[in-house]
C-alpha positions as CSV (number, residue, x, y, z in Angstrom):
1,X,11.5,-24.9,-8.0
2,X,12.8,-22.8,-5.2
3,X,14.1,-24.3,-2.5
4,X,14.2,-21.5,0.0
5,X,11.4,-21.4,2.7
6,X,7.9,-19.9,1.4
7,X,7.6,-15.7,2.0
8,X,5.6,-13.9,-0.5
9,X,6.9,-9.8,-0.4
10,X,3.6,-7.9,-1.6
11,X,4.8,-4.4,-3.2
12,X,2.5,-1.7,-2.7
13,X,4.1,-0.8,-6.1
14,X,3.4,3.3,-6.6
15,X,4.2,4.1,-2.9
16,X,7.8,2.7,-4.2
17,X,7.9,4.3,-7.4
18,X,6.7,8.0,-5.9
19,X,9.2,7.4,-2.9
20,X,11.8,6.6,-5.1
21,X,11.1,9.6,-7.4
22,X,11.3,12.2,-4.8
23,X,14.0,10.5,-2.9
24,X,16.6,9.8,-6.1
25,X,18.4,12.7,-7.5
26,X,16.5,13.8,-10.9
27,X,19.4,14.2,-12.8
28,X,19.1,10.6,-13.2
29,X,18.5,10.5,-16.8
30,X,18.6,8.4,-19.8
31,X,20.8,9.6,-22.7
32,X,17.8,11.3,-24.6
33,X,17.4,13.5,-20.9
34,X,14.4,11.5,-20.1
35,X,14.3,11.1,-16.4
36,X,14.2,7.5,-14.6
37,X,15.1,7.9,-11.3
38,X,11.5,6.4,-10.1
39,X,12.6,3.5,-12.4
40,X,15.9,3.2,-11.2
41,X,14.9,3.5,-7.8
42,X,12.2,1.3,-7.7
43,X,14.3,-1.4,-9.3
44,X,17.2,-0.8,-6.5
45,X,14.5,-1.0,-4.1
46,X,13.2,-4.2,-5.2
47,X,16.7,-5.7,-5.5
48,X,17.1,-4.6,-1.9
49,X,14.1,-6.1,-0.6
50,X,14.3,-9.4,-2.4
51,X,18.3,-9.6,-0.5
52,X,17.2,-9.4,2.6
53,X,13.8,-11.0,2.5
54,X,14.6,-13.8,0.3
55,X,10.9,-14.5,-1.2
56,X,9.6,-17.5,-3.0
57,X,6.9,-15.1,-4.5
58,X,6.2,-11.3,-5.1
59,X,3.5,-9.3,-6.2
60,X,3.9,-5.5,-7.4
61,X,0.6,-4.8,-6.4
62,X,-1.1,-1.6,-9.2
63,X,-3.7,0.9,-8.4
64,X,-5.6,0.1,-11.4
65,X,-8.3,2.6,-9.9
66,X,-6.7,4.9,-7.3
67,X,-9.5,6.7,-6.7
68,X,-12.6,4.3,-7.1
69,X,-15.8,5.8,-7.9
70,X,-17.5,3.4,-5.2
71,X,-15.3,4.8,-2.6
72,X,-16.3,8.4,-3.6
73,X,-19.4,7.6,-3.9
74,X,-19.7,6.5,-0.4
75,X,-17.4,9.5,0.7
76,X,-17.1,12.2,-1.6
77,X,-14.2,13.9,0.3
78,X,-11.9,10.5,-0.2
79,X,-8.4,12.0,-1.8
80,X,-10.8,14.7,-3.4
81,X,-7.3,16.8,-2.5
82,X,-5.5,14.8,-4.8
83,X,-7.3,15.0,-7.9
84,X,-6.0,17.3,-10.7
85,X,-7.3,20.8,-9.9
86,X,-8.0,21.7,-14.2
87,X,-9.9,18.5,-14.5
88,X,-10.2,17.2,-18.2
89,X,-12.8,14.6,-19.6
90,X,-11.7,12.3,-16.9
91,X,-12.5,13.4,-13.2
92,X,-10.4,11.9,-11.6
93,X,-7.2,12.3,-13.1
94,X,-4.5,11.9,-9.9
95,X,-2.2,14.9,-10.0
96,X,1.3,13.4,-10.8
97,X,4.5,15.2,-11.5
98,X,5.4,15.1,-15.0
99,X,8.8,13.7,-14.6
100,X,7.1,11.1,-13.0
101,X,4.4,10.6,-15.5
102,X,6.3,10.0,-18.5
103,X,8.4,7.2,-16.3
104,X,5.4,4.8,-15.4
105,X,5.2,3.0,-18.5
106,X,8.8,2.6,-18.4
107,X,8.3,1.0,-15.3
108,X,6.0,-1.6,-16.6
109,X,8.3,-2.7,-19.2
110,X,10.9,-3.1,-17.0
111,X,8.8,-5.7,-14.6
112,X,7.7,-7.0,-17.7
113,X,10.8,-7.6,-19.1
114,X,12.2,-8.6,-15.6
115,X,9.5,-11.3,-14.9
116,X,8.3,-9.4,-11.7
117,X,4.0,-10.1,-11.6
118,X,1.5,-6.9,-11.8
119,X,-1.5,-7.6,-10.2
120,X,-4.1,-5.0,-10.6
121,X,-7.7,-5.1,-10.2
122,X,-10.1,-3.2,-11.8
123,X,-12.3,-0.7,-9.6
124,X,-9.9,-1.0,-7.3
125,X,-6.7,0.6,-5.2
126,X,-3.5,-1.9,-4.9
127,X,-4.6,-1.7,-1.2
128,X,-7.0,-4.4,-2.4
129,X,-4.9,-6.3,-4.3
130,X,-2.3,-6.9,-1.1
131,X,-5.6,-7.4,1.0
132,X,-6.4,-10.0,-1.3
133,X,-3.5,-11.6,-1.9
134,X,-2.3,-11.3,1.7
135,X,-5.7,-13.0,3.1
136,X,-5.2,-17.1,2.7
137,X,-1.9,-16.5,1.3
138,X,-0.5,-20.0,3.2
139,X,2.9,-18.6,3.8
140,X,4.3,-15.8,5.4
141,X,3.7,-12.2,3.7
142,X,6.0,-9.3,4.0
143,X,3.7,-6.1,2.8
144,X,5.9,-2.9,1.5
145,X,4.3,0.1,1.8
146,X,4.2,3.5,3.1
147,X,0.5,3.4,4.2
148,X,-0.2,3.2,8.1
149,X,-3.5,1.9,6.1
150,X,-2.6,-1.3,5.5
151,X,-1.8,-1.7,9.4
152,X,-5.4,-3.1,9.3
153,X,-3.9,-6.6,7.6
154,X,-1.1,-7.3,9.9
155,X,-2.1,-10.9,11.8
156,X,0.7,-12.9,13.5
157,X,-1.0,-15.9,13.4
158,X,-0.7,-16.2,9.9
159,X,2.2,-14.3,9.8
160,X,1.6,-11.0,8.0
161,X,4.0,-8.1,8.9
162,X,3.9,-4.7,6.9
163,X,7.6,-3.6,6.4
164,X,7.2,0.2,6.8
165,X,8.8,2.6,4.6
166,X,7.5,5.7,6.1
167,X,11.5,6.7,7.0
168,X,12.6,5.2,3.5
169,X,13.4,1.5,2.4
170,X,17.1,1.4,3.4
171,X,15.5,2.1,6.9
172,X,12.1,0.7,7.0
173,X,9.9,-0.7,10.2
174,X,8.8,-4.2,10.6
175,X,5.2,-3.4,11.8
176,X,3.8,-6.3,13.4
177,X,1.1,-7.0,16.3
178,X,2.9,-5.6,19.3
179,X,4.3,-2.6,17.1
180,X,1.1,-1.4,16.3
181,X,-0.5,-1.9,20.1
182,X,2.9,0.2,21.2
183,X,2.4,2.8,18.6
184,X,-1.6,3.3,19.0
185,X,-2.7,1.6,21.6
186,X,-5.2,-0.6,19.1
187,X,-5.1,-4.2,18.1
188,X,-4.2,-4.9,14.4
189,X,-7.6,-5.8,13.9
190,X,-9.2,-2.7,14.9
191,X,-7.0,-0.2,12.9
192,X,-8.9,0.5,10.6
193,X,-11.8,1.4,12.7
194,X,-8.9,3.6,14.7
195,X,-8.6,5.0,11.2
196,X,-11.9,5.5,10.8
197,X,-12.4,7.3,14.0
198,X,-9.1,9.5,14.1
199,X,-9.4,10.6,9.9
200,X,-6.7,10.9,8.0
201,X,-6.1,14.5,6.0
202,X,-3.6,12.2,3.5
203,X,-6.8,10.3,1.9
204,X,-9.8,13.1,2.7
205,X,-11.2,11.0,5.8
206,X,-12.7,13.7,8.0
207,X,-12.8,11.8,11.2
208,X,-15.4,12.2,13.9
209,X,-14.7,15.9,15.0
210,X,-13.1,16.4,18.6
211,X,-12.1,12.6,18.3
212,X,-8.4,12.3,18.1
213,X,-5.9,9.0,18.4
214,X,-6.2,9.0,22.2
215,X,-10.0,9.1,22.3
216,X,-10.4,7.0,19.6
217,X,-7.7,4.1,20.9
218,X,-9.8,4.9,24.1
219,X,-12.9,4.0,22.7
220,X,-12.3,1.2,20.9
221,X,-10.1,-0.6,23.8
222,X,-13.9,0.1,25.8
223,X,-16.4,-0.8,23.4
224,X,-14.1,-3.2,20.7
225,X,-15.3,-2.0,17.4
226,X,-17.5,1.2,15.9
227,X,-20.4,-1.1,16.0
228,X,-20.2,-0.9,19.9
229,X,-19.0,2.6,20.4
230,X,-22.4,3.3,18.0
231,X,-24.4,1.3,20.3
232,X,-22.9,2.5,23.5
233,X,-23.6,6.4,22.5
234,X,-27.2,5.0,22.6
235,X,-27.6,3.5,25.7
236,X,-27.4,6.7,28.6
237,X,-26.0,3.8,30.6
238,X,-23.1,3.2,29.0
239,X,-19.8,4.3,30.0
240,X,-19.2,7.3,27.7
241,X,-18.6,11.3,28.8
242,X,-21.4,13.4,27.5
243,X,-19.6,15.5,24.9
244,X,-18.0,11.9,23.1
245,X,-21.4,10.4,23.5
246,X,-22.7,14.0,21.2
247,X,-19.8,13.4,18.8
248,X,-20.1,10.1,18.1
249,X,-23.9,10.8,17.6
250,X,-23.2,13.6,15.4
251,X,-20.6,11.5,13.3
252,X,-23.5,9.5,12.0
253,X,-23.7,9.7,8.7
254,X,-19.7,9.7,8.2
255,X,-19.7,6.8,10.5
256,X,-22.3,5.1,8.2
257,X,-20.0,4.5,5.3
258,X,-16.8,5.3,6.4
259,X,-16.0,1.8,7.7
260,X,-16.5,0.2,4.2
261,X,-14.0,3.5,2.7
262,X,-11.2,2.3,4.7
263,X,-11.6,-1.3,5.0
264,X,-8.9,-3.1,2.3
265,X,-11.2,-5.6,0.1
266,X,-10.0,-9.1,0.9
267,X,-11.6,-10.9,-1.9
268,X,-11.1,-9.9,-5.6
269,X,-10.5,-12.7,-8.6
270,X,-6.9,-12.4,-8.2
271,X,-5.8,-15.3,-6.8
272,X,-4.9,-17.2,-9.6
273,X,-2.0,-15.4,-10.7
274,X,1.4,-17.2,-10.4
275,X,3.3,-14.8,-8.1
276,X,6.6,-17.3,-8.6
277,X,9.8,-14.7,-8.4
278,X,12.0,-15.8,-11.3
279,X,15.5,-16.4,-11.3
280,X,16.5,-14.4,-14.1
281,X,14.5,-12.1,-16.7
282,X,11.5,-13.5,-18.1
283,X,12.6,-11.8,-21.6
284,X,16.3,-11.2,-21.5
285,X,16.3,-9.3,-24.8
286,X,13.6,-7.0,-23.7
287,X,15.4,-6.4,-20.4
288,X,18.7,-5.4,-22.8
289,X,17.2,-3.4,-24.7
290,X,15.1,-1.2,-22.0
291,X,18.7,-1.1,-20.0
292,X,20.6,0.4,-23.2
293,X,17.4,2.5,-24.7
294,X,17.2,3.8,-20.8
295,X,20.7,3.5,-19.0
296,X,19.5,1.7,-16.3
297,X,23.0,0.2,-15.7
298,X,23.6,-1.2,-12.4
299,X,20.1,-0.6,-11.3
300,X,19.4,-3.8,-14.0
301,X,22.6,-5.8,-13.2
302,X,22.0,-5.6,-9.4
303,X,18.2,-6.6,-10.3
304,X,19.4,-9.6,-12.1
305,X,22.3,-10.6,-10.1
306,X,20.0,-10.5,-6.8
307,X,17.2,-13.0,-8.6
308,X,20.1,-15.1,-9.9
309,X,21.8,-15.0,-6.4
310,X,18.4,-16.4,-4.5
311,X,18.1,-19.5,-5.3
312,X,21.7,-19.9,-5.2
């Protein structure tokens, strides 16, 4: 059993594996010229983040859905942008680089191989998987991403910090309460209403027009949540200029189901899922082999030396 202190590092695993893509050199290739620098860099990342955090547990957290139809339903423009432009049968195929496409499955056989937990859920984005797993965790959490989303789940009471990798992993942001009041003006807790408010072109969320990060941080440090800025456009003697009262008014029907769009699910069936980081490959062969058939080289060995090294 480990005997190093409790942390569970939550990986908001396709952020990784597209950062790494675009950030490693292509010419990264296997023998047969396949590309795998997204595999190669993901598994650097995760050797780098495991160092220097040091978890008990981790969770590479999958967009099993990464565009869920109750989402669009709700808010038809949510990464609409995104979505392949020649659709086929499926509508919502996600428009992915080739290079990149044809590395994916390597990188599941590669955390198979390496022992590393998947937890996908289905309907649903790996935003809702970290929620999930991050709510009633019992230990500290370390969440990976490059989504200011997931801001909305930092709480340091029960010690939840996003580690940000907006500026790359080897240089990444630990995001916790006072970082996000500093950088917005918000609490933690009412990000995702900021979110809400503001829009965000990256995932299709309009915003209220004419309502930008001040006005909206603004708001919110007046009125708390939407549910009172709502209320106060209603009341004529609430303290609220004329032309915010008319947008927020005018917002209504966005503001109606946008909330529930950009607030991370905190309670899917995946709790049961032993997220124990293991020591060494959970199928040494199979981690051989995929480092031969795909010259992963030191990219494996560090992998394997770092999970060896932890418990150390």
């Amino acid at each position: 059993m480990p005997t190093r202190t409790p942390r569970l590092l939550l990986l908001d695993t396709a952020s990784l594996y597209f950062r790494a893509f675009f950030g490693v050199p292509d010419s990264m290739r296997a023998a047969d010229g396949t590309p795998v620098n997204a595999v190669r860099g993901l598994m650097d990342f995760v050797s780098r983040l495991t160092d220097e955090y040091r978890p008990t547990h981790l969770a590479c957290c999958w967009d099993d859905d990464w565009r869920p139809q109750w989402r669009v339903d709700l808010l038809p423009t949510y990464k609409a942008h995104r979505v392949v432009e020649e659709r086929t049968a499926d509508p919502d195929v996600e428009e992915v680089p080739d290079p990149l496409q044809v590395q994916v499955p390597i990188i599941r056989d590669v955390l198979a191989a390496w022992g590393l937990p998947v937890v996908g859920a289905p309907e649903h984005e790996a935003d809702d998987v970290i929620g999930t797993l991050a709510t009633g965790a019992g230990m500290p959490v370390d969440v990976v991403t490059g989504d200011r989303d997931l801001f909305q789940l930092v709480d340091d009471a029960v010690e939840v910090r996003v580690l940000y990798t907006a500026r790359g992993v080897g240089r990444h942001e630990r995001v916790d309460e006072a970082v996000v009041l500093e950088k917005y003006g918000v609490r933690a807790d009412q990000y995702a209403d900021f979110a809400t408010l503001r829009g965000d072109t990256s995932d299709g969320l309009p915003g209220v027009k004419g309502v930008g990060e001040k006005t909206a941080a603004t708001l919110l440090g007046r009125f708390g949540d939407i549910a009172g800025i709502r209320a106060a456009a209603e009341d004529p003697t609430a303290d609220m200029a004329p032309g915010v009262r008319a947008k927020v008014k005018d917002a209504a029907a966005y503001l109606d189901v946008a909330p529930t769009v950009v607030a991370v699910v905190r309670d899917l069936p995946v709790r049961d899922v032993d997220l124990t980081l293991p020591s060494a490959p959970a199928d040494p062969d199979a981690a051989a082999a995929l480092t031969e058939r795909w010259d992963l080289g030191t990219s494996a060995t560090r992998l394997t030396e770092v999970l060896a090294a932890l418990d150390a």
